[in-house]
gemmi code that builds the backbone of each chain (N, CA, C; Angstrom):
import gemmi

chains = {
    "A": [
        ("UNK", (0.837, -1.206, 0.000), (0.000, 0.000, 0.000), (0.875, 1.261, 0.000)),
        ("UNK", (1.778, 1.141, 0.597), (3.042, 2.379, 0.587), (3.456, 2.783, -0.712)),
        ("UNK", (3.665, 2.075, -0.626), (3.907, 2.038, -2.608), (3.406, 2.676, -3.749)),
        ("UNK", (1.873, 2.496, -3.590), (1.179, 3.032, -3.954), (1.194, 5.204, -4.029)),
        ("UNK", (1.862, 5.477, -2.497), (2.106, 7.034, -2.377), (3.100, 7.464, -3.154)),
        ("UNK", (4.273, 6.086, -3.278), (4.826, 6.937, -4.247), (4.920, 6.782, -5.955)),
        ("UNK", (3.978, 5.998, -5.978), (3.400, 6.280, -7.519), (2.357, 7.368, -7.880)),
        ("UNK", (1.720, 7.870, -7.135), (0.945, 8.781, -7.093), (1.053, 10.223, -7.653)),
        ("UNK", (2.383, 10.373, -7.128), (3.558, 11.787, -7.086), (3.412, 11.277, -8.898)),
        ("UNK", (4.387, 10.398, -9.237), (4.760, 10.979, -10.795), (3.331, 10.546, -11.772)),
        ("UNK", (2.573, 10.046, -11.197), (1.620, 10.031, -11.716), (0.762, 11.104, -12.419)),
        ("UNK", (0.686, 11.826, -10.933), (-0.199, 13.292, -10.747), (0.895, 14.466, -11.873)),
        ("UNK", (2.212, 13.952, -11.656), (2.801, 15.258, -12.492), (2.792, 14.862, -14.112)),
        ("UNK", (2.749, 13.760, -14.234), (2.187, 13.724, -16.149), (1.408, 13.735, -16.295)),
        ("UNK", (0.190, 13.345, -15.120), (-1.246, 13.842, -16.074), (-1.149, 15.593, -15.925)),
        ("UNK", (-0.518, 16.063, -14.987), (-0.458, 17.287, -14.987), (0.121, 18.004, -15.998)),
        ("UNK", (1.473, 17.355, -16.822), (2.401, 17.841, -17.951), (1.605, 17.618, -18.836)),
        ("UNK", (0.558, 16.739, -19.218), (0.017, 15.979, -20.673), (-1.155, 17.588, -20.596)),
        ("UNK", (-1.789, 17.950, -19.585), (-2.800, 18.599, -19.918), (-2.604, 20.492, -19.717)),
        ("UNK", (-0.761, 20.827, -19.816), (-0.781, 22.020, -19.696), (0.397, 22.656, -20.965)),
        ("UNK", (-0.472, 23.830, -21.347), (0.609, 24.165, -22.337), (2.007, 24.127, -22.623)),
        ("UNK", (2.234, 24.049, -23.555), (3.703, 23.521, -24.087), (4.124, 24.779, -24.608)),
        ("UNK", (5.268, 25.520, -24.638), (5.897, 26.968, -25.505), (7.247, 25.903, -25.753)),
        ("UNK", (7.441, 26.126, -27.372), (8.902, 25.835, -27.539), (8.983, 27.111, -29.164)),
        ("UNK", (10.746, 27.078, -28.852), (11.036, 27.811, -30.192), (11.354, 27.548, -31.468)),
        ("UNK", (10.849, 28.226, -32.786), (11.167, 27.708, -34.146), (11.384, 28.911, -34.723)),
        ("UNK", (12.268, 28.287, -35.849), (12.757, 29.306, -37.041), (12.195, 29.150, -37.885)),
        ("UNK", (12.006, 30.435, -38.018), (10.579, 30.695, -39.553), (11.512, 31.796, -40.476)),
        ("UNK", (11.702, 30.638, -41.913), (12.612, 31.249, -42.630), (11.537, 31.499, -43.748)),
        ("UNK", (11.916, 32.517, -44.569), (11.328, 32.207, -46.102), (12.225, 32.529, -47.399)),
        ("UNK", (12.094, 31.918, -48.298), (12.992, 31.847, -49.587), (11.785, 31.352, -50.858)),
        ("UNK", (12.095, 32.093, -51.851), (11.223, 31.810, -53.123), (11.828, 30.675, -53.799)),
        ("UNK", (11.126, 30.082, -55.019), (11.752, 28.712, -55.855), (13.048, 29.270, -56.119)),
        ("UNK", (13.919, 30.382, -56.038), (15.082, 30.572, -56.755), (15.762, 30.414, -55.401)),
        ("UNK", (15.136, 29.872, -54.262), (15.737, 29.806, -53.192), (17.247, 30.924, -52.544)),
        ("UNK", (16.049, 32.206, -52.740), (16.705, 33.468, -52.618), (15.485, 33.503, -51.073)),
        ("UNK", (16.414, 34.342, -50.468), (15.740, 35.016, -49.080), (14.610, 35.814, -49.306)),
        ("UNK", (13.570, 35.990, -48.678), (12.253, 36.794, -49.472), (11.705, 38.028, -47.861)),
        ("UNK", (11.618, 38.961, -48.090), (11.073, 39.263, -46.908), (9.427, 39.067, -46.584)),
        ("UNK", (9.256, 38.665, -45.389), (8.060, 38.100, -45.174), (7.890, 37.891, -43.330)),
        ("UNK", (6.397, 38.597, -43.379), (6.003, 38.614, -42.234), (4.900, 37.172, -41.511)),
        ("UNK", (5.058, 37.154, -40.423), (4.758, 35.793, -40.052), (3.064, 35.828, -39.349)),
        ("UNK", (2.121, 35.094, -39.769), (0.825, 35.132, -39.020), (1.097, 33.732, -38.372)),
        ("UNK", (0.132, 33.475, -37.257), (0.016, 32.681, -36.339), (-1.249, 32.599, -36.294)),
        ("UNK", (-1.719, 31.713, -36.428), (-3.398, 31.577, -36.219), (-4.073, 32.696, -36.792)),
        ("UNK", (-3.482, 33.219, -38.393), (-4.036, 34.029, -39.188), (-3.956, 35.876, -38.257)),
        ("UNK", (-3.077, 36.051, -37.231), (-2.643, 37.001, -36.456), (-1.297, 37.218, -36.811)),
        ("UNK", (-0.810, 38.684, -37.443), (0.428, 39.265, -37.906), (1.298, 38.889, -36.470)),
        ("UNK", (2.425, 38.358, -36.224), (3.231, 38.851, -35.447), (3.791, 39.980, -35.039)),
        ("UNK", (3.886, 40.945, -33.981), (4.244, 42.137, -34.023), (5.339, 42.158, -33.030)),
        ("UNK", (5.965, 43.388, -32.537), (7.182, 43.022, -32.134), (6.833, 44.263, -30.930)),
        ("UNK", (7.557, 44.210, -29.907), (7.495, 45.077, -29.109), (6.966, 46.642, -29.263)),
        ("UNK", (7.555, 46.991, -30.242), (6.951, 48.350, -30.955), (5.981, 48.307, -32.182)),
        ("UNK", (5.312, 47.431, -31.781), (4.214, 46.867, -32.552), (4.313, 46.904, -33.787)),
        ("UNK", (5.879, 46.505, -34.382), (6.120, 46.455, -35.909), (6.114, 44.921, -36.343)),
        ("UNK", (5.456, 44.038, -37.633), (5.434, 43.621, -37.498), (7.012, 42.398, -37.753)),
        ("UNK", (6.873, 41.385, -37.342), (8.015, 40.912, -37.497), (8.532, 39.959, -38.494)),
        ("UNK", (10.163, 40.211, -38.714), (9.998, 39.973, -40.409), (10.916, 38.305, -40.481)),
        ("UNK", (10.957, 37.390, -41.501), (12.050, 36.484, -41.510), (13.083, 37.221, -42.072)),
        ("UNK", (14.407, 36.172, -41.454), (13.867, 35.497, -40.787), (14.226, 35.267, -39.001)),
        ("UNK", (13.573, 34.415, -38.039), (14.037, 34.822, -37.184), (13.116, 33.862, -35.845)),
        ("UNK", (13.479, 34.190, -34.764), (13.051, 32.526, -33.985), (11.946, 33.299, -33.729)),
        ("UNK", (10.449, 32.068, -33.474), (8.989, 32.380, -32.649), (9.014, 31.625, -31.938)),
        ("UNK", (8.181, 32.051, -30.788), (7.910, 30.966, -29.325), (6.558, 30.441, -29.986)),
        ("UNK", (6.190, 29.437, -30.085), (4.808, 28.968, -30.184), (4.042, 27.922, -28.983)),
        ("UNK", (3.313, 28.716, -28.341), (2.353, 27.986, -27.112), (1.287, 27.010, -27.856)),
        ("UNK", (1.811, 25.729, -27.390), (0.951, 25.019, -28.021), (-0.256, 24.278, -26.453)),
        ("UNK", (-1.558, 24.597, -26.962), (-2.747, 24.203, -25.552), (-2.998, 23.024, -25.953)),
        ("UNK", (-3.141, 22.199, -24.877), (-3.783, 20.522, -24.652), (-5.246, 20.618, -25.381)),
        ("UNK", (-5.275, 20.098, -26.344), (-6.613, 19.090, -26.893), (-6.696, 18.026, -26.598)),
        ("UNK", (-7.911, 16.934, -27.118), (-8.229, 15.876, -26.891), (-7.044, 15.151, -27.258)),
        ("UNK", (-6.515, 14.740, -27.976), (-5.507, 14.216, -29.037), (-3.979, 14.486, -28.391)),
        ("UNK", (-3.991, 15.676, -27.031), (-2.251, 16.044, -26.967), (-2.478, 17.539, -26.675)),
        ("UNK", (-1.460, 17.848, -27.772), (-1.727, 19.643, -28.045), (-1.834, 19.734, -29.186)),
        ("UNK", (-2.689, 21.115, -29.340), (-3.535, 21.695, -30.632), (-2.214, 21.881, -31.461)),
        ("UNK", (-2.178, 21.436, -32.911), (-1.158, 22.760, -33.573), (-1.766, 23.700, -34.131)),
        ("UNK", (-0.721, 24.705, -34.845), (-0.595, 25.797, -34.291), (-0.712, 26.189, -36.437)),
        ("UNK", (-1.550, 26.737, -36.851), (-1.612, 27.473, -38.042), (-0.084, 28.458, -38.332)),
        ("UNK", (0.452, 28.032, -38.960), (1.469, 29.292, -38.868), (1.803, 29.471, -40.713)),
        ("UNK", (1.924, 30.621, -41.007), (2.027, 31.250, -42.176), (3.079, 32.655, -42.617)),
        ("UNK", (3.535, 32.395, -43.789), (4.478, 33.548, -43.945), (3.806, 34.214, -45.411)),
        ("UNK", (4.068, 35.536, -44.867), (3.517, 36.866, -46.191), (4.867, 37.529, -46.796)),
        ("UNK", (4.917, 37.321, -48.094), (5.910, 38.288, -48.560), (5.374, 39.588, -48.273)),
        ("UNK", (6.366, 40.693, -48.218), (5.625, 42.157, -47.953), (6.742, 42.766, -49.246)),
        ("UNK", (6.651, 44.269, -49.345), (7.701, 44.938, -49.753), (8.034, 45.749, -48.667)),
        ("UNK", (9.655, 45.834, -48.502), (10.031, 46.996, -47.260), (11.062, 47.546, -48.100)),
        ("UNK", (10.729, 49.104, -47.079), (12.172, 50.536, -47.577), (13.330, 50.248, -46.732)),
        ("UNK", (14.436, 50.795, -47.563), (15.431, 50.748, -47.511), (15.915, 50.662, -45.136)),
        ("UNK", (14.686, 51.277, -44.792), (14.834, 51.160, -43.456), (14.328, 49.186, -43.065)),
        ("UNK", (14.001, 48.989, -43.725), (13.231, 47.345, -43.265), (11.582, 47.808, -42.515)),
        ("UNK", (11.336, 48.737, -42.809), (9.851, 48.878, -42.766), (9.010, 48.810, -43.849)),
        ("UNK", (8.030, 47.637, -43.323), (6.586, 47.457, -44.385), (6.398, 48.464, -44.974)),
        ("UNK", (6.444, 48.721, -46.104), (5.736, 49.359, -46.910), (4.756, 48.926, -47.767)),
        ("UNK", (4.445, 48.050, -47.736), (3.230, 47.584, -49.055), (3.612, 45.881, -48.909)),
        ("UNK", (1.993, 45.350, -48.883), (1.467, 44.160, -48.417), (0.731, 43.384, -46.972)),
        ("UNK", (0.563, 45.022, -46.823), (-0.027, 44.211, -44.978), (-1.177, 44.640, -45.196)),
        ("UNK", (-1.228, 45.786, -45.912), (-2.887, 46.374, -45.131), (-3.775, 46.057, -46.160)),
        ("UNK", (-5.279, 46.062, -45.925), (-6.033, 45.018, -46.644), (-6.465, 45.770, -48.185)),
        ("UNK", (-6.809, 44.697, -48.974), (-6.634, 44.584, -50.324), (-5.001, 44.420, -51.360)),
        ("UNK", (-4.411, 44.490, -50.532), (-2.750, 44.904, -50.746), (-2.595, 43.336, -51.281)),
        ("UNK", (-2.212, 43.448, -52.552), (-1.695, 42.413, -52.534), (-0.186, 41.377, -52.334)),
        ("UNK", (0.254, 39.992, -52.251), (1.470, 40.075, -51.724), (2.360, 38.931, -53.041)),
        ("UNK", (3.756, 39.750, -53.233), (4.665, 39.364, -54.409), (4.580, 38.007, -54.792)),
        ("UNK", (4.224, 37.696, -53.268), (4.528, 35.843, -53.476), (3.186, 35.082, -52.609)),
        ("UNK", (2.752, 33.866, -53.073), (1.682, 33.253, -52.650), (2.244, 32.591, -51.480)),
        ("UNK", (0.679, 33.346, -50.726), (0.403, 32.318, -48.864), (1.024, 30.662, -48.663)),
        ("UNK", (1.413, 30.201, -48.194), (1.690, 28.672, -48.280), (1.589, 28.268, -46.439)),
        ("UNK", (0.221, 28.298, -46.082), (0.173, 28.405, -44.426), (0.633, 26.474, -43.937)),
        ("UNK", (0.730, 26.365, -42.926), (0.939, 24.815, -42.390), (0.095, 24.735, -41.114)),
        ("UNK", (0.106, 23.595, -40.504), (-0.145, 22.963, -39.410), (0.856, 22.892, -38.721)),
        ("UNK", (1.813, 23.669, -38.045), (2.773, 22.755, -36.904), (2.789, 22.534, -35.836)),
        ("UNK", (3.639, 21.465, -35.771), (2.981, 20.446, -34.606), (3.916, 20.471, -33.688)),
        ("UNK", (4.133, 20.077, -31.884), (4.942, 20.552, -30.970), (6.382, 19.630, -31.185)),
        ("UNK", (6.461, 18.519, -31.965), (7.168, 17.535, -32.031), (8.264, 17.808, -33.366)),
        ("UNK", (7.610, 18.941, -34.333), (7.828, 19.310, -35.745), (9.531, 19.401, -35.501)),
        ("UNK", (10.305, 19.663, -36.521), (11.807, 20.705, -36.622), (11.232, 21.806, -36.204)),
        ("UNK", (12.995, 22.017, -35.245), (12.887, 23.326, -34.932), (12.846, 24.776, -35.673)),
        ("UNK", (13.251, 24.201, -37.380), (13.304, 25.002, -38.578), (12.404, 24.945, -39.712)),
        ("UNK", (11.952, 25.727, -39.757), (10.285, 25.884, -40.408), (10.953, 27.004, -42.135)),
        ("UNK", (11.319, 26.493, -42.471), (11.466, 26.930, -43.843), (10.342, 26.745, -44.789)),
        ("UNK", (9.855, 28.106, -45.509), (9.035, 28.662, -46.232), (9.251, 29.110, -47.572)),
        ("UNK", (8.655, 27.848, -48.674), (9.153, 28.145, -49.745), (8.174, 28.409, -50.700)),
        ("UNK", (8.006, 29.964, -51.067), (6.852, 30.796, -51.950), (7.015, 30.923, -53.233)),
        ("UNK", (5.982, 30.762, -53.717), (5.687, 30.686, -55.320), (5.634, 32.494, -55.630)),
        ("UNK", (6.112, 32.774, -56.274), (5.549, 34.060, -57.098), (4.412, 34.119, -57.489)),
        ("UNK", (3.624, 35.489, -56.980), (2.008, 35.678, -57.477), (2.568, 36.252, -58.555)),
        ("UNK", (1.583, 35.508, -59.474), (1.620, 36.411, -60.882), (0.972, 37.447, -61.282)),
        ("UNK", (-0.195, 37.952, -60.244), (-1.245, 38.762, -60.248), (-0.664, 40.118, -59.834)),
        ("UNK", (0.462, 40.137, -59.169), (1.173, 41.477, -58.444), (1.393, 42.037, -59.082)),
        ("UNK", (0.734, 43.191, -59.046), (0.932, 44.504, -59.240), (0.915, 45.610, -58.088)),
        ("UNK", (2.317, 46.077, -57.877), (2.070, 47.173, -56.531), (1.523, 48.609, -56.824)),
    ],
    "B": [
        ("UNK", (30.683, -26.688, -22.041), (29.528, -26.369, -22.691), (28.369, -26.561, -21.583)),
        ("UNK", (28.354, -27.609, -20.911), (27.627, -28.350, -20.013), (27.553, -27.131, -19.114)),
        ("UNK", (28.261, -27.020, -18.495), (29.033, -26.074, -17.482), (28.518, -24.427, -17.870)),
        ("UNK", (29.148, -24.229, -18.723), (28.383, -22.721, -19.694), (26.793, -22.296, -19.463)),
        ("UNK", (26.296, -23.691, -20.073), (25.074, -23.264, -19.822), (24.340, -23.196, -18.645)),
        ("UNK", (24.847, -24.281, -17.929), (24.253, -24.121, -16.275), (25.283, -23.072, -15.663)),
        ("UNK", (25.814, -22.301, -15.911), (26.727, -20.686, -15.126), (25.617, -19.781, -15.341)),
        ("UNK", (24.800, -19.924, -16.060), (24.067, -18.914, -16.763), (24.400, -17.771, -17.875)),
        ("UNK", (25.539, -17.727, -18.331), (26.528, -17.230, -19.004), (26.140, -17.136, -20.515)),
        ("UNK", (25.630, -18.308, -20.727), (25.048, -18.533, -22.029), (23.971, -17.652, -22.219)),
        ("UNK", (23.099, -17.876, -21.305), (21.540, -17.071, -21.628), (22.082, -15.846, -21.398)),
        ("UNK", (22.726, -15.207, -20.698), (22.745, -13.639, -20.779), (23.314, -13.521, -21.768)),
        ("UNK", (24.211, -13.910, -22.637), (25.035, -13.230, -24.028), (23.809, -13.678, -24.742)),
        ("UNK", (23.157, -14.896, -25.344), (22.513, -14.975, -26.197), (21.236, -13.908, -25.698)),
        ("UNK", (20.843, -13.393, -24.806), (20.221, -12.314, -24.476), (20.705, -10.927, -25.254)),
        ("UNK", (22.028, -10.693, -24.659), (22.855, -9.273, -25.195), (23.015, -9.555, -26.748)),
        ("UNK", (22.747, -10.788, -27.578), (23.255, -10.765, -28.993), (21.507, -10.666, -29.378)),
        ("UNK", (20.508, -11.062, -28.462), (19.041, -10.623, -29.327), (18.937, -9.269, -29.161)),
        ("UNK", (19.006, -8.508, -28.357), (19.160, -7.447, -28.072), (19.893, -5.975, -28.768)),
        ("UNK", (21.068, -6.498, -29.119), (22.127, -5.832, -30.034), (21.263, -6.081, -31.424)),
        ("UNK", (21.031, -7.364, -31.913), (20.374, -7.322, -33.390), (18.939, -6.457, -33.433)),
        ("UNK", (18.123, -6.881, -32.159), (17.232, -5.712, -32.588), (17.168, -4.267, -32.556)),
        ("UNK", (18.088, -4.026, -31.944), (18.423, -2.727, -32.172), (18.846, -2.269, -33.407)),
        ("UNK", (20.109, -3.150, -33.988), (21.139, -2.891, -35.679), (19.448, -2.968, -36.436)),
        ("UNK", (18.147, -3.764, -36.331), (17.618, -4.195, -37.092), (16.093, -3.118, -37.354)),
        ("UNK", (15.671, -3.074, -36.263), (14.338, -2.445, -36.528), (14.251, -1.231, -35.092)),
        ("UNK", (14.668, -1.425, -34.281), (14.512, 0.079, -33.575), (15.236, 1.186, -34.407)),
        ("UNK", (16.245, 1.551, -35.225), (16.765, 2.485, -35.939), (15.590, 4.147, -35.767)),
        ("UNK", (16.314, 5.062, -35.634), (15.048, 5.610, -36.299), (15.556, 6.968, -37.222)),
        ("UNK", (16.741, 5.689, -38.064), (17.169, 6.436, -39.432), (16.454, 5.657, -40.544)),
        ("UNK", (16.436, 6.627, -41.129), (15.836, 5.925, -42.857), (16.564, 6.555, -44.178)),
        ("UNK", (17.348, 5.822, -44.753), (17.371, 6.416, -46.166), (16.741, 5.857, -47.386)),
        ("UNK", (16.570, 7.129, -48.314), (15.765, 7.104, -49.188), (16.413, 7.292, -50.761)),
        ("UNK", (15.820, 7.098, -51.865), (16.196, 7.619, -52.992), (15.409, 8.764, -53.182)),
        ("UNK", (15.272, 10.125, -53.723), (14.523, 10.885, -54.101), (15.031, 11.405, -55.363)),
        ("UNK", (13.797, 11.438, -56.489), (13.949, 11.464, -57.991), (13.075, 12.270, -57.824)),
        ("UNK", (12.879, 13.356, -59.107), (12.354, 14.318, -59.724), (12.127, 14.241, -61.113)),
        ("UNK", (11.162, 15.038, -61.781), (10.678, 14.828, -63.306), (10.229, 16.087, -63.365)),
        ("UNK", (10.947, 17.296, -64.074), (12.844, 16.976, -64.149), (13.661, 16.401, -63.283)),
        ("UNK", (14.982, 16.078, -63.470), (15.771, 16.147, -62.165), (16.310, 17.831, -62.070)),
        ("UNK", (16.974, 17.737, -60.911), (17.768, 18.920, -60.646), (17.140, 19.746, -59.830)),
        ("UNK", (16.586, 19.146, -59.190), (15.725, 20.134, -58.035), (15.954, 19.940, -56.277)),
        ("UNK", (16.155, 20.720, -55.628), (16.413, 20.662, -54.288), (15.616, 20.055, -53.752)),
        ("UNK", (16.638, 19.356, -52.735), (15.555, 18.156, -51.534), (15.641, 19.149, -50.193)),
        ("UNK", (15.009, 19.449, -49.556), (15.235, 19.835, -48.459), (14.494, 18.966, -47.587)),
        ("UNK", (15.047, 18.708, -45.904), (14.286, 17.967, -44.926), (14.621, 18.872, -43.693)),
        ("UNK", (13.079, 19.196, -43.176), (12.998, 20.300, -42.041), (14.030, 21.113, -42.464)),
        ("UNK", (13.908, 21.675, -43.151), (14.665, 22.841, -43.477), (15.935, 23.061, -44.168)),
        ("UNK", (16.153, 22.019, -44.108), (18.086, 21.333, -43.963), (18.122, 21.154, -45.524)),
        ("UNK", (19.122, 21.555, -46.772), (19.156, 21.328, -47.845), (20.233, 20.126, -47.727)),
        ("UNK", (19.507, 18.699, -48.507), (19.712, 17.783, -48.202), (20.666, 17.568, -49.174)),
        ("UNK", (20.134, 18.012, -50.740), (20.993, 17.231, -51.594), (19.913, 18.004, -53.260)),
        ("UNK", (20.258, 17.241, -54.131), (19.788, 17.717, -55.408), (19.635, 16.132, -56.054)),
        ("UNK", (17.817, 16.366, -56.434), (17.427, 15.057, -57.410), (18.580, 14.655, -58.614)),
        ("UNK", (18.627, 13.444, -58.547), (18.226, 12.266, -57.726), (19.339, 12.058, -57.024)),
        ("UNK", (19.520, 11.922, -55.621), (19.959, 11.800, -54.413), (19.262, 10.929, -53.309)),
        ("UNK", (20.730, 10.065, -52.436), (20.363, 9.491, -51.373), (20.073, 10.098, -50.217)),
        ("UNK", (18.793, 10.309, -49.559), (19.112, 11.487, -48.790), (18.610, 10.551, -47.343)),
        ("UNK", (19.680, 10.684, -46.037), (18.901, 9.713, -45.064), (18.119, 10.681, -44.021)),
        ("UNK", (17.330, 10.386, -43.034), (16.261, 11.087, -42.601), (16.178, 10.317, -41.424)),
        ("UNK", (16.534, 11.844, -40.019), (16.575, 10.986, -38.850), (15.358, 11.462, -37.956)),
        ("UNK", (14.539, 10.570, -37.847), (13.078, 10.683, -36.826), (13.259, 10.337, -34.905)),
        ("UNK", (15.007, 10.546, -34.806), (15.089, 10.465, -33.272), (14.590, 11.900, -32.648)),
        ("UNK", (14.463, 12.833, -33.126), (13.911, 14.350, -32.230), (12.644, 14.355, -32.272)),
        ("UNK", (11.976, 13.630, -33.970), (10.727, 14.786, -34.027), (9.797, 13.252, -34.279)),
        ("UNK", (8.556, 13.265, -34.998), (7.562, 12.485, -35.110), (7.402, 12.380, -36.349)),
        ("UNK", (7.690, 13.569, -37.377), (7.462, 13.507, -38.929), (8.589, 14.253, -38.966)),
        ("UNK", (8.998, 14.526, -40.453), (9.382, 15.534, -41.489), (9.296, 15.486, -42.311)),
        ("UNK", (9.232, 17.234, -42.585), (9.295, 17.705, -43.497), (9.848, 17.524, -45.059)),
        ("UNK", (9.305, 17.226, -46.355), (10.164, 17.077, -47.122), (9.866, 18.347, -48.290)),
        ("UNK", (10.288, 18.913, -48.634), (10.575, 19.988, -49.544), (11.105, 19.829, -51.280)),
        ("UNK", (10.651, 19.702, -51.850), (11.374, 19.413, -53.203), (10.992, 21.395, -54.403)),
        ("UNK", (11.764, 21.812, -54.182), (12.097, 22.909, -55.169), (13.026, 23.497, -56.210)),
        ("UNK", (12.021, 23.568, -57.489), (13.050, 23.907, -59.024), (12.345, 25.200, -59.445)),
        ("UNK", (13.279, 26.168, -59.455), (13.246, 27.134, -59.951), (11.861, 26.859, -61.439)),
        ("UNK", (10.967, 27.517, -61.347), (9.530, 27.727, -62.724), (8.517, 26.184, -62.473)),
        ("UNK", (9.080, 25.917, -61.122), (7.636, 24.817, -61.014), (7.238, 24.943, -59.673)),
        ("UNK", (6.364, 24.236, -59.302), (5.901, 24.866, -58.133), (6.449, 23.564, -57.613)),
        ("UNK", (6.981, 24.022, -55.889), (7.625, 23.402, -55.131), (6.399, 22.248, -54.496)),
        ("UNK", (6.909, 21.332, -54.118), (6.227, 20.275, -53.201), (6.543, 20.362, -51.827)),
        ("UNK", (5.637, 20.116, -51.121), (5.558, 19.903, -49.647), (4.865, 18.884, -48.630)),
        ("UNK", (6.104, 17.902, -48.365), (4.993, 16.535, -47.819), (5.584, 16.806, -46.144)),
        ("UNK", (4.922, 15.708, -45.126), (5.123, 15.226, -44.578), (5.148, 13.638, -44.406)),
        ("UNK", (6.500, 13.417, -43.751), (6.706, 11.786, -43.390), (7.437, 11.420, -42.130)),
        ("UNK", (6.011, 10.861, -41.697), (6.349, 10.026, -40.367), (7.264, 8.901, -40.702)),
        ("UNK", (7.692, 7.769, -39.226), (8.587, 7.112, -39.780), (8.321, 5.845, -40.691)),
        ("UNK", (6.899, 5.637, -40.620), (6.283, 4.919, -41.140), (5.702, 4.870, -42.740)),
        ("UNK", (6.020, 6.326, -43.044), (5.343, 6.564, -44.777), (6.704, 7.002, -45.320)),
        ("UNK", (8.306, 6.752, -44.877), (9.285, 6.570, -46.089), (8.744, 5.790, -46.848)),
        ("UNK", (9.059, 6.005, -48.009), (9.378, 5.064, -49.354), (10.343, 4.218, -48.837)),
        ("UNK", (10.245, 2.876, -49.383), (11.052, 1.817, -48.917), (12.015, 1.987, -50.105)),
        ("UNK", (11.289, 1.898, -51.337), (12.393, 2.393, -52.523), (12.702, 3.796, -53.165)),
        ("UNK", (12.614, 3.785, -53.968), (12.974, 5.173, -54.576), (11.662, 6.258, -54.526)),
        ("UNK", (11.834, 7.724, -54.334), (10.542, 8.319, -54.816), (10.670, 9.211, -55.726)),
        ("UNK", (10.007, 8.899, -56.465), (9.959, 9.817, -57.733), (8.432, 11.261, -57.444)),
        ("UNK", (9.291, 12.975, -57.434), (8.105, 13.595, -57.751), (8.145, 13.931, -58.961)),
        ("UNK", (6.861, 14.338, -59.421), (6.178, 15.063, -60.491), (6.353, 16.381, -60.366)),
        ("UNK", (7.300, 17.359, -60.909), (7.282, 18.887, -60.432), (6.473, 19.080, -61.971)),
        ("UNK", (5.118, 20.314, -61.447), (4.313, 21.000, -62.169), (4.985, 21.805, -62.386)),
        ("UNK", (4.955, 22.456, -63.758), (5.809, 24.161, -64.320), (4.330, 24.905, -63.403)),
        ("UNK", (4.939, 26.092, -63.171), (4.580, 26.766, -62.447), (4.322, 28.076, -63.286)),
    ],
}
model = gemmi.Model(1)
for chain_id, residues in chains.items():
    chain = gemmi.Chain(chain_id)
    for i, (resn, *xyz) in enumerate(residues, 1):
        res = gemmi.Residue()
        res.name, res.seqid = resn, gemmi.SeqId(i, " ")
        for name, pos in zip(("N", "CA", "C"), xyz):
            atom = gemmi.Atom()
            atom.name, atom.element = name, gemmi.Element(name[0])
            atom.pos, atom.b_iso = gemmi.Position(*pos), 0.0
            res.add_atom(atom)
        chain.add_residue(res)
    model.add_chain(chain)
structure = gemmi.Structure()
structure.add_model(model)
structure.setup_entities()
């Protein structure tokens, strides 16, 4: 029966680990088919990333992603990269705000808490762009 | 021999030699693959990592993660994007189909 107390302990702490959010970090790169570097801003559950000074943030470069317990584990996590155009400062200039269109086509994923830690993003050219 | 086997000596090595083979044999959790393209000449990438250029042996290690990523991109076609657990390698070669883009 003693025994029993101390199975209890690691018991209680994995059902406790299985059912509480997970944060780990990934690199979210992007590069077009000429596998050239592309600038591009990152959504998360269809939400721009923004950065302390609420600019948004560009590849490439590491994200924390909190992943919450579902039925199944933990939820993943929608994550997506936008080509933008930026000035010579590395500020957005054209492709964020709405109707804007962007140089290179959306290519969003599912990732999952188990995924690579390197999330490379490889965009097709819109042919429709016109800035 | 007699002796060997009643030391118990025997059963623990023939233990440590089932043991050692299943490990060399089916716990692995490397896989290599062939990967072909139509064209060839197109980048393999895995999780991110530029692996090699069609057609290439490229091996693929599932000890960190659960799947990866496989990436195949040629400049005027549109790139491919799979996932593979350790269970959906190709045992033989894989050939993609790159669409002109």
């Amino acid at each position: 029966m003693r025994r029993l107390y101390f199975l209890a302990l690691p018991v209680a702490f994995l059902a406790a680990s299985c059912s509480a959010p997970q944060s780990r970090e990934f690199y979210i790169n992007a590069v077009n088919t000429e596998e050239q570097p592309i600038q591009a801003v990152i959504y998360v559950d269809d939400d721009v990333l923004l950065n302390q000074k609420n600019e948004p943030i560009r590849t490439p470069t590491n994200v924390k992603l909190t992943f919450e317990p579902d039925d199944d584990g933990l939820r993943r996590i929608k994550v997506s990269t936008r080509a933008v155009v930026v000035d010579a400062d590395g500020k957005v200039t054209y492709g964020l705000r709405e109707g804007e269109a962007s140089p290179y086509i959306e290519e969003p994923r599912m990732v999952d808490p188990r995924d690579s830690k390197d999330q490379l993003f490889i965009l097709r050219r819109n042919k429709d762009f016109v800035e | 021999m007699t002796e060997l086997l009643q030391s118990g000596r025997f059963g623990r090595a023939f233990l440590t030699c089932c043991l050692l083979l299943g490990l060399a044999s089916g716990c692995s959790s490397r896989r290599t693959v062939d990967i072909d393209s139509k064209p060839p000449g197109a980048t393999i990438y895995v999780d991110g990592e530029k692996k090699g250029v069609t057609r290439d042996q490229i091996s693929v290690d599932f000890s960190k993660v659960d799947r990866v990523l496989i990436q195949i991109v040629k400049h005027r076609y549109k790139p491919i994007l799979q996932y593979w657990t350790i269970d959906e390698v190709p045992s033989a070669k894989r050939v993609f189909d790159l669409e002109v883009d």
